[in-house]
SERO-831515 format. One record per residue: x, y, z of N, C-alpha, C in turn; residue in one letter; chain. Coordinates in steps of 0.2 Angstrom, whole numbers, plus 5000, padded with zeros to 4 digits. Example, Ala and Ser with C-alpha at 12.3 -4.5 7.8 and 13.67 -1.06 7.14 Angstrom:
2
<site <5066,4972,5039>,<5062,4978,5039>,<5066,4984,5039>,A,A>
<site <5064,4989,5035>,<5068,4995,5036>,<5064,5000,5039>,S,A>
This chain:
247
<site <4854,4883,5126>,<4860,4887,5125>,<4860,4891,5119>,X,A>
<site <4856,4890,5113>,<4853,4893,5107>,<4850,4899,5108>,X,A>
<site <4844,4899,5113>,<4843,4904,5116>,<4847,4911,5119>,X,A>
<site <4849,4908,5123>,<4854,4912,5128>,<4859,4916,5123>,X,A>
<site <4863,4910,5119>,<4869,4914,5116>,<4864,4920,5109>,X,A>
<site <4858,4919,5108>,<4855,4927,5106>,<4852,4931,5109>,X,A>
<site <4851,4929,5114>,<4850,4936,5119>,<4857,4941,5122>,X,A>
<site <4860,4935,5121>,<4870,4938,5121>,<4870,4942,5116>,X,A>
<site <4871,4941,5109>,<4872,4945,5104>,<4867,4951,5101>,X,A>
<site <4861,4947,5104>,<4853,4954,5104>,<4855,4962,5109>,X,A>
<site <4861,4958,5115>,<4861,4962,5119>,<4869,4965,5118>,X,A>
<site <4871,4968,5111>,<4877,4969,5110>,<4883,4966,5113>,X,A>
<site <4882,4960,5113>,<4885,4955,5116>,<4889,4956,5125>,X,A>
<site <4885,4958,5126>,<4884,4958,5134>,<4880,4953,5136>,X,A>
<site <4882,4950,5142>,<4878,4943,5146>,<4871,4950,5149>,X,A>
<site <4865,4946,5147>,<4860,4948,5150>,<4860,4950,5159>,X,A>
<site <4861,4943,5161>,<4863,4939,5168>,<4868,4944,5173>,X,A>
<site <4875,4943,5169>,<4881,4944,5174>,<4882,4952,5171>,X,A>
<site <4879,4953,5165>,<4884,4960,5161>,<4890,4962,5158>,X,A>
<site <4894,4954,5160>,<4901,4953,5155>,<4900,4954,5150>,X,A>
<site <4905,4958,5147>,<4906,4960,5141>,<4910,4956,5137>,X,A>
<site <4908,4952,5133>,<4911,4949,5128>,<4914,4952,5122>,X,A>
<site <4920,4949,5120>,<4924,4952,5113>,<4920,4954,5106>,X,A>
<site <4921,4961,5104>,<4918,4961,5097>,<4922,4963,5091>,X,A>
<site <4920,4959,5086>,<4924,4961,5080>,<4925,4968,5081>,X,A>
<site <4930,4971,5075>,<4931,4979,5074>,<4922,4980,5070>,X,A>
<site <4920,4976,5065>,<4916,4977,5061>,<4908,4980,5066>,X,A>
<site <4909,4976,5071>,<4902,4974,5076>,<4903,4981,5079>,X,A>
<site <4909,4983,5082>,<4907,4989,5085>,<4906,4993,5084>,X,A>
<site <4910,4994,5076>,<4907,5001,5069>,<4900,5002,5070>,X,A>
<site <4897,4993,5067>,<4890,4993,5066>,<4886,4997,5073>,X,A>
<site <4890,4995,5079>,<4886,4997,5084>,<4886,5006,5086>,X,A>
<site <4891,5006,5084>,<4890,5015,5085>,<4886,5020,5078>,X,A>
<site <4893,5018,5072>,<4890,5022,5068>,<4883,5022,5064>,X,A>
<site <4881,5028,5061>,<4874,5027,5056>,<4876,5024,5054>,X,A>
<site <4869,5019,5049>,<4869,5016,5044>,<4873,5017,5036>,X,A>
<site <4878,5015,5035>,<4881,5016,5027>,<4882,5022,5029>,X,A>
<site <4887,5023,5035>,<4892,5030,5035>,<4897,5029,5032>,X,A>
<site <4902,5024,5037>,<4907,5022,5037>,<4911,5020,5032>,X,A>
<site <4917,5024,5029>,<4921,5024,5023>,<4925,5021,5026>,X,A>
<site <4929,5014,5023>,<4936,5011,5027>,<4941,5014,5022>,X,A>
<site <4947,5017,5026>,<4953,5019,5021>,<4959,5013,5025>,X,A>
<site <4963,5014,5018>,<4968,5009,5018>,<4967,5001,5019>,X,A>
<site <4963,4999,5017>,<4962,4993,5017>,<4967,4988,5014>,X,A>
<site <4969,4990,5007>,<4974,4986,5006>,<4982,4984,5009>,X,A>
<site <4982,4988,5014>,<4989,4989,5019>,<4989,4981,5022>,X,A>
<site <4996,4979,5020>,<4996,4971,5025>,<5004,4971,5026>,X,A>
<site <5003,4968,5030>,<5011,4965,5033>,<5013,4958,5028>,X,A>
<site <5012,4958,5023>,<5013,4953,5018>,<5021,4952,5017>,X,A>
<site <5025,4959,5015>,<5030,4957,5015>,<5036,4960,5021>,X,A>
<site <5036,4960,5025>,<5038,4965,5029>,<5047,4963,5032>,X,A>
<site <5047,4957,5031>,<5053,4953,5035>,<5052,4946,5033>,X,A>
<site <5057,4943,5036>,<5059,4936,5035>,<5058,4933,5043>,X,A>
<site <5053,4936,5046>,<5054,4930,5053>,<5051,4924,5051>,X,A>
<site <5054,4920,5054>,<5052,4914,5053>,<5044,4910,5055>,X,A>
<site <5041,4909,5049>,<5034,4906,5049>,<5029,4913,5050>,X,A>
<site <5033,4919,5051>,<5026,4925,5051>,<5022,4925,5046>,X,A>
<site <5024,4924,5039>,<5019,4923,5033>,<5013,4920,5035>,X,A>
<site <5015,4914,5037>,<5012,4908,5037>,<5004,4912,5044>,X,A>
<site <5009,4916,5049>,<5002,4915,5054>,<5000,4923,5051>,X,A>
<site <5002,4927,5047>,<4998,4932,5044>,<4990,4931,5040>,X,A>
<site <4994,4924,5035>,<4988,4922,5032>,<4982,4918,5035>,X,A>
<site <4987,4915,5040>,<4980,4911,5047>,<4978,4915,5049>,X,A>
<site <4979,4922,5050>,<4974,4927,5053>,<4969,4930,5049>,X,A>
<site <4972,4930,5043>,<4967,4936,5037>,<4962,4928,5037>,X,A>
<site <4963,4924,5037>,<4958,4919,5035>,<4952,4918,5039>,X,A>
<site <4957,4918,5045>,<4952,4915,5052>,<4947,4921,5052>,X,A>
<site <4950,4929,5052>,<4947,4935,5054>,<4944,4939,5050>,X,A>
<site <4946,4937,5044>,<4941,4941,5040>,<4944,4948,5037>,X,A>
<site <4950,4947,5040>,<4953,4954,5041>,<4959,4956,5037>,X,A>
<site <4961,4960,5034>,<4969,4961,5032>,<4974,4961,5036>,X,A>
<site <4974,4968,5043>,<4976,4970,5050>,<4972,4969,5056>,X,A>
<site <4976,4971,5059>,<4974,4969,5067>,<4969,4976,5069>,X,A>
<site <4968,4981,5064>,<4965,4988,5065>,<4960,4989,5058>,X,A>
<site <4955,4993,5062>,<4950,4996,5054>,<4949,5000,5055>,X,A>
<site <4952,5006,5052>,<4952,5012,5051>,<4947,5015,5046>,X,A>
<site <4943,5022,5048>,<4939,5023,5042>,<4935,5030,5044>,X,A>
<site <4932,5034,5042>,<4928,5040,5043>,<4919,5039,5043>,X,A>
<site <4916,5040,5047>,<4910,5039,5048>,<4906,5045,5053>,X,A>
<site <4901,5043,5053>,<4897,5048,5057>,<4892,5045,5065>,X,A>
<site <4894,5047,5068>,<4890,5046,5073>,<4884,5051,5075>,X,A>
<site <4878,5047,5075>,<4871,5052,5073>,<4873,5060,5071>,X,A>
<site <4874,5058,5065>,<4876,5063,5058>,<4881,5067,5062>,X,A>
<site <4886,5067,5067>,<4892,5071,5069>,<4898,5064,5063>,X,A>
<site <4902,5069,5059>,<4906,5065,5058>,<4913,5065,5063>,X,A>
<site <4916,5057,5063>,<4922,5055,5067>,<4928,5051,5063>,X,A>
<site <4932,5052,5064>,<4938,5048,5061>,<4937,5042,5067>,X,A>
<site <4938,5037,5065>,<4938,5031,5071>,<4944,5025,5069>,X,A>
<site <4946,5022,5073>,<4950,5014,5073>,<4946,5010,5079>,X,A>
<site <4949,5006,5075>,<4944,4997,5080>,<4949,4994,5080>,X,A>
<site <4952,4990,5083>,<4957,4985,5084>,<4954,4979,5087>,X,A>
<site <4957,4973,5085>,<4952,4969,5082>,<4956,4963,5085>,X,A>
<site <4956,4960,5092>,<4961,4953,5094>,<4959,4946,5089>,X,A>
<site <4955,4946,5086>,<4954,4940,5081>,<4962,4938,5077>,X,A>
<site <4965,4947,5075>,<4969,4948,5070>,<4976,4945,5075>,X,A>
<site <4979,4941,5075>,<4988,4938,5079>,<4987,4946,5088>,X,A>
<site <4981,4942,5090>,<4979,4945,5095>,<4980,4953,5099>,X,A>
<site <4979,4957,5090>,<4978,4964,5090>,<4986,4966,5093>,X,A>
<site <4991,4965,5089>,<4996,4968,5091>,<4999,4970,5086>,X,A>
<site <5002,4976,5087>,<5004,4980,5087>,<5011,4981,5083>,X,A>
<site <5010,4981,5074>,<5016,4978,5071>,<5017,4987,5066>,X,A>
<site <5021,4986,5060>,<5022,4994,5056>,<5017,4996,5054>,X,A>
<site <5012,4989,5051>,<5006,4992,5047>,<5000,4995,5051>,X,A>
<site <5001,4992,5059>,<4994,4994,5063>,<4996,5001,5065>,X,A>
<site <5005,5001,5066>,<5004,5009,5069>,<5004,5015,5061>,X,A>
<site <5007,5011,5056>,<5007,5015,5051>,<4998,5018,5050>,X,A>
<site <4994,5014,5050>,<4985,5013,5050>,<4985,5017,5054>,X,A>
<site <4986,5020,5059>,<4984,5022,5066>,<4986,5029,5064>,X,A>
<site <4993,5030,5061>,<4998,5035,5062>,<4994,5041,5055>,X,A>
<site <4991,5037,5050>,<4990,5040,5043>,<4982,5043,5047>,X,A>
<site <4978,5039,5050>,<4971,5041,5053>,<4972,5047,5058>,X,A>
<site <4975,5048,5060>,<4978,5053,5065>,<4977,5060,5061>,X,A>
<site <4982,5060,5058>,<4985,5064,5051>,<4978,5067,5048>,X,A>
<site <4973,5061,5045>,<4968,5064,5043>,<4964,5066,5045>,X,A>
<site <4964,5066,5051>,<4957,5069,5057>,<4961,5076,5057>,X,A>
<site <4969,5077,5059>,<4969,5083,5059>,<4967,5088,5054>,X,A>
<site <4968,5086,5046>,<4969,5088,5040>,<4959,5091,5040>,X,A>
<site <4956,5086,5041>,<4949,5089,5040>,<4945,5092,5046>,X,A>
<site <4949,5091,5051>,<4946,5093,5060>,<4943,5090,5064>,X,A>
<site <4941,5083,5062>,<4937,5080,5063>,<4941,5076,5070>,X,A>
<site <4936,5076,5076>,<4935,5071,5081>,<4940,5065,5080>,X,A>
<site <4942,5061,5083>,<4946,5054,5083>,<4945,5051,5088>,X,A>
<site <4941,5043,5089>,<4942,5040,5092>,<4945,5032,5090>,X,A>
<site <4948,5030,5096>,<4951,5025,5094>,<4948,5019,5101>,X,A>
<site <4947,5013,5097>,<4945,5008,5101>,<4950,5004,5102>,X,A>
<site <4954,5002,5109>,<4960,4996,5108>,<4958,4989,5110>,X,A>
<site <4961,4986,5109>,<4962,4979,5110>,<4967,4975,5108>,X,A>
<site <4971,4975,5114>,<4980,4971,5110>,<4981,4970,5117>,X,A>
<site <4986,4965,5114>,<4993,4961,5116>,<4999,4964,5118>,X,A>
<site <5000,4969,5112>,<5005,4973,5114>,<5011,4974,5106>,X,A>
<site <5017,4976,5106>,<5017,4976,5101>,<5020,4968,5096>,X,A>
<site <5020,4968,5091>,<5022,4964,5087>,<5027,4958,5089>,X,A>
<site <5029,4955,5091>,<5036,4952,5092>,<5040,4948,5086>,X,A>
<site <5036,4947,5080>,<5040,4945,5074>,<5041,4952,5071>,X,A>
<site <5041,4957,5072>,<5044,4963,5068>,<5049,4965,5072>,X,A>
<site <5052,4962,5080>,<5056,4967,5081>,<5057,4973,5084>,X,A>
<site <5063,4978,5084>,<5062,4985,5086>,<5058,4989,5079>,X,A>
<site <5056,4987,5074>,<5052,4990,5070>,<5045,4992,5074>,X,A>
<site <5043,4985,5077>,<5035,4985,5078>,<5035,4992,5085>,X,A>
<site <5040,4992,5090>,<5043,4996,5095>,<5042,5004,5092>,X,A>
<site <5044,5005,5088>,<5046,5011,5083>,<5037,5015,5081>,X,A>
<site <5032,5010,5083>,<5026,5013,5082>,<5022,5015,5087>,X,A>
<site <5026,5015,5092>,<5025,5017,5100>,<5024,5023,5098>,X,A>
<site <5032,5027,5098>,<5035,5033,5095>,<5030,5036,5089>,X,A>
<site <5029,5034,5083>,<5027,5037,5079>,<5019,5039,5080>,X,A>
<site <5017,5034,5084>,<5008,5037,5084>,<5008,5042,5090>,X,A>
<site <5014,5041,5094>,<5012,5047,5100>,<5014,5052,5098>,X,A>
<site <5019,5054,5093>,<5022,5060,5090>,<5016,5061,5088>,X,A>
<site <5011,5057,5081>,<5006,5060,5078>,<5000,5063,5082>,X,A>
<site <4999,5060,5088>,<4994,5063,5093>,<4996,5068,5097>,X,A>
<site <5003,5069,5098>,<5004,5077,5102>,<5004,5080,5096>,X,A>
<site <5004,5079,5091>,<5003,5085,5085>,<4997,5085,5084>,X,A>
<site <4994,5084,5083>,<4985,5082,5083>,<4981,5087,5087>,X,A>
<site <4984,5084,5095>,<4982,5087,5100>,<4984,5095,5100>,X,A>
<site <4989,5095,5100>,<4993,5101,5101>,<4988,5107,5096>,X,A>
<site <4987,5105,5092>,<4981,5109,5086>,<4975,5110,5090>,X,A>
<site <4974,5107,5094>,<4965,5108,5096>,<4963,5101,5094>,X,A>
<site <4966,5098,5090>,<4961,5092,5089>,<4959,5086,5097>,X,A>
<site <4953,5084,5096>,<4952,5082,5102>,<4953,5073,5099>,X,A>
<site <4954,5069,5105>,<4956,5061,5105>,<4952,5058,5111>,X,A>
<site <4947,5053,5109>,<4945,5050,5114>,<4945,5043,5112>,X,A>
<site <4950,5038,5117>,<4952,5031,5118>,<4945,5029,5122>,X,A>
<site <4946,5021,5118>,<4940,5018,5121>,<4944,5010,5123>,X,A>
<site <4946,5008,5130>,<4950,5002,5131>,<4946,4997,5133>,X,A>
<site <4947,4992,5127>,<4944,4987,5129>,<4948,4982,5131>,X,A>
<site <4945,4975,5132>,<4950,4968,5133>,<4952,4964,5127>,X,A>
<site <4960,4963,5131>,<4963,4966,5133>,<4967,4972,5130>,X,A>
<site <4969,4977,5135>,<4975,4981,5131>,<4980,4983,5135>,X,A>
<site <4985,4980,5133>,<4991,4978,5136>,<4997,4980,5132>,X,A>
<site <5003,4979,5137>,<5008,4980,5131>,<5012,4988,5127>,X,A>
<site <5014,4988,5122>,<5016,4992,5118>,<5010,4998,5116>,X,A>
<site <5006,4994,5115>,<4998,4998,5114>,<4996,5003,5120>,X,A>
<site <4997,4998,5126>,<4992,5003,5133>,<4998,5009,5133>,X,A>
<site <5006,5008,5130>,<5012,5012,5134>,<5012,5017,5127>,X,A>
<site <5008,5018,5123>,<5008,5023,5119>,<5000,5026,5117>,X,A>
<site <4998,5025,5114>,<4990,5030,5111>,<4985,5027,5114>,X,A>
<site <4986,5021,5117>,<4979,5018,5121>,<4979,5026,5129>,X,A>
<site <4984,5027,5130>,<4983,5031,5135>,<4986,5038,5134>,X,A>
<site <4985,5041,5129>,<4986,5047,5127>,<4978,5052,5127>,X,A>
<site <4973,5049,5127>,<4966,5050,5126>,<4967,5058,5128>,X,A>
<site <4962,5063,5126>,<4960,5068,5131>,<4955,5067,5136>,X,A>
<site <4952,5062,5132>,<4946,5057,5137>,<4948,5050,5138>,X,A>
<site <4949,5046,5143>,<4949,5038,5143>,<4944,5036,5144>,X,A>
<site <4939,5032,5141>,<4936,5026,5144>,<4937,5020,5143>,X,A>
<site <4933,5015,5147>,<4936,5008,5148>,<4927,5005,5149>,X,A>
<site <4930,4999,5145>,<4924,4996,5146>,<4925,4992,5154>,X,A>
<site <4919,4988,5156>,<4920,4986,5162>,<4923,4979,5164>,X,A>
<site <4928,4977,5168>,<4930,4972,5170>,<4935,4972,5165>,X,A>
<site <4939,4975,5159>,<4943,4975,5154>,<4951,4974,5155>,X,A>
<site <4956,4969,5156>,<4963,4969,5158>,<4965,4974,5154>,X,A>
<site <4969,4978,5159>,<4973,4984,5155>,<4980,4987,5157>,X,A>
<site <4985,4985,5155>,<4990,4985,5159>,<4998,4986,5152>,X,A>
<site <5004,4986,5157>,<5011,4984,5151>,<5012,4978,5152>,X,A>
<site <5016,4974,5157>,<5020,4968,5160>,<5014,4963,5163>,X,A>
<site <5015,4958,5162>,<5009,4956,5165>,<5011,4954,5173>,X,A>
<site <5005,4950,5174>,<5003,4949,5184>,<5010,4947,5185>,X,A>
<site <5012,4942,5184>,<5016,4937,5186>,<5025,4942,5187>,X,A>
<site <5026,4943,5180>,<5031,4947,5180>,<5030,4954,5184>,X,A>
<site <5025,4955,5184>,<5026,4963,5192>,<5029,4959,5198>,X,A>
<site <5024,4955,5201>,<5024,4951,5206>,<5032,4949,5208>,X,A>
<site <5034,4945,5199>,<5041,4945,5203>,<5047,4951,5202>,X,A>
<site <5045,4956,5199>,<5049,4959,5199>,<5050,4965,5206>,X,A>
<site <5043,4966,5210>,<5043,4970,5215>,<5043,4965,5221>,X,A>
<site <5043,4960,5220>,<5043,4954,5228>,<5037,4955,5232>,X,A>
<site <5030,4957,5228>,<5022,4958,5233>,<5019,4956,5229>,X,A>
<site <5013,4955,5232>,<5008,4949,5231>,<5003,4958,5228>,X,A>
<site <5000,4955,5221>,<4995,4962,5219>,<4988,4959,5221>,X,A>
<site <4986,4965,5221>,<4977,4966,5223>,<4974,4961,5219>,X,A>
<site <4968,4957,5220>,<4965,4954,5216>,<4963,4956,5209>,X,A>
<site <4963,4965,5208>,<4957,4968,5205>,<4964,4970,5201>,X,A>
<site <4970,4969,5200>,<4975,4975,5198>,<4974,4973,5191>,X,A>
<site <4974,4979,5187>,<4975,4978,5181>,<4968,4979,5177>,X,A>
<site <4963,4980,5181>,<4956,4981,5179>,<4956,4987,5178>,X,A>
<site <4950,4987,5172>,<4946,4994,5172>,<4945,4999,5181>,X,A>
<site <4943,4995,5184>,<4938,4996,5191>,<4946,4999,5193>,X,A>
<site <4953,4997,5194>,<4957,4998,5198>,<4960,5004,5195>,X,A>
<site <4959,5004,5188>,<4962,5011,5184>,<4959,5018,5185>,X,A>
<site <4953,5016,5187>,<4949,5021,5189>,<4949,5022,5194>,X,A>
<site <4949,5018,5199>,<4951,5021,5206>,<4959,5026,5207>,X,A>
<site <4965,5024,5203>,<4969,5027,5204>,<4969,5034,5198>,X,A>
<site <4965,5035,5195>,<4965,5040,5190>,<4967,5040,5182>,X,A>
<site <4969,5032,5180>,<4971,5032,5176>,<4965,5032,5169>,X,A>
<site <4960,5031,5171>,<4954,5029,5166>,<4949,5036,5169>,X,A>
<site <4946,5037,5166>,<4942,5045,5166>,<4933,5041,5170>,X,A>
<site <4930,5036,5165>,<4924,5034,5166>,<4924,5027,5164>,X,A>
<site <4921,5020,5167>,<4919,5015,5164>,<4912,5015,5161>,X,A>
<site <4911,5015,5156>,<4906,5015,5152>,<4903,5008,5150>,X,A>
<site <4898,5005,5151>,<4894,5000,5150>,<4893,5000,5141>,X,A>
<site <4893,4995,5137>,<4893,4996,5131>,<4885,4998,5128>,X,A>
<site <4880,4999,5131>,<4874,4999,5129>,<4874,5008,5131>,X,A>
<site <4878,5010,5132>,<4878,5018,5136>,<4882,5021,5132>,X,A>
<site <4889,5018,5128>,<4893,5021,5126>,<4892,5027,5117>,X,A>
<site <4887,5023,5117>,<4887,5026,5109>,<4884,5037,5111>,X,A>
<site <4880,5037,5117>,<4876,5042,5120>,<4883,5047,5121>,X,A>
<site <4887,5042,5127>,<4891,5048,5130>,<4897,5046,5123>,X,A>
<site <4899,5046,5119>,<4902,5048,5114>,<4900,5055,5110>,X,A>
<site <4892,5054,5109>,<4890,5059,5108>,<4890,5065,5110>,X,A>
<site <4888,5065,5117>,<4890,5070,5121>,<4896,5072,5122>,X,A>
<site <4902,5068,5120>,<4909,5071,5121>,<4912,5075,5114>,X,A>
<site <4909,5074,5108>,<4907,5077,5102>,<4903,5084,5102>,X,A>
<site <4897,5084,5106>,<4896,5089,5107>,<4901,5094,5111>,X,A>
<site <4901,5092,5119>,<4904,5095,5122>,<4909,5098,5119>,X,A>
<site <4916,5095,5115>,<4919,5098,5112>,<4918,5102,5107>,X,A>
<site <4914,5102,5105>,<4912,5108,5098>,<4916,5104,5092>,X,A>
<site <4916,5096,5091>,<4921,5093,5086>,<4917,5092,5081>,X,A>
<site <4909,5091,5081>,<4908,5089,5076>,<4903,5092,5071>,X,A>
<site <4900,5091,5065>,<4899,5092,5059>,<4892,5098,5061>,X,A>
């Protein structure tokens, strides 16, 4: 079993075997894309520490930063990919399951802003839940604010390419997880708003096996390419090229 699970993490944590894609920190995928000692993290000190008075939120913010390593549920930061610079986000479900509260879309919203300011390429990687539910229509409110910030962005010429992982659902997939100019999806990855159960009973039919996949978004147009994680760092490149976005 000792063997196996490093051949797992040797093989950027993809199963050798099946080629399931298993969960990766925000830090692992940095690691895995950018050069070495590119990556500058901004805003680090941003936390939902005091944000409101839900009850017991403190309590499961500090179970996260402890458990995760983390301060948020996102790492935002500027880096380079084989020497093209990019503004990048990682969202990270370790952190109260990568959702989607002031501070994430605030992180998300100030990263935007600075890619446009310097020109620089934007990619963002999701993973969530959806939005917040202990903040409220606040955490709602960061739907709105990141997509405002990316049709301004966009509207400039600046280019955005989303990278949807597992899962990404919710508040997330209903605003910048699907605004990309380019979508990709990792493979077999839940992506969706409502979950199985509630469509089901809200339309009175029985869904596809597959609904809610990567595999199924792509068949209806909603995802551009499924990308295998041992390929993605190449066609990133290329999508940097192509656009004429980087350094």
């Amino acid at each position: 079993m000792a063997n196996r699970d490093c051949d797992v993490l040797a093989n950027l944590s993809v199963c050798p075997q099946c080629q399931h894609h298993h969960s990766m920190g925000a830090y692992e995928r940095l690691e895995m894309l950018l050069d070495p000692k590119s990556f500058y993290e901004i805003y680090t000190k941003a936390s939902s520490h005091k944000i409101n008075n839900f009850p017991e939120y403190l309590n499961k913010i500090n179970a996260s930063k402890k458990r995760s390593g983390l301060s948020e549920a996102v790492v935002c930061g500027i880096g380079s990919i084989q020497n093209h610079k990019v503004a990048i986000a990682v969202m990270d479900n370790r952190f109260m399951m990568g959702s989607m509260g002031q501070v994430v879309g605030e992180k998300i919203t100030r990263l935007v802003e600075l890619a446009d300011r310097r020109q620089l390429p934007l990619f963002i990687f999701t993973a969530s839940g959806g939005a917040r539910m202990q903040e409220g229509i606040l955490s709602l409110m960061q739907m709105a604010k990141t997509s405002a910030a990316l049709a301004h962005f966009q509207a400039k010429g600046g280019f955005y390419g989303v990278i949807l992982t597992h899962p990404t659902t919710g508040g997330v997939s209903a605003s910048f997880a699907m605004l990309g100019d380019v979508i990709l999806a990792e493979p077999h990855a839940t992506i969706g708003f409502a979950g199985r159960r509630v469509i089901e009973k809200t339309v009175n039919e029985q869904l596809p096996a597959d609904f809610q996949t990567s595999e199924f978004l792509l068949q209806k147009g909603f995802v551009d390419a499924i990308i295998s994680r041992s390929k993605l760092k190449q066609v990133l490149i290329d999508l940097i090229i192509l656009h004429g976005k980087g350094d």
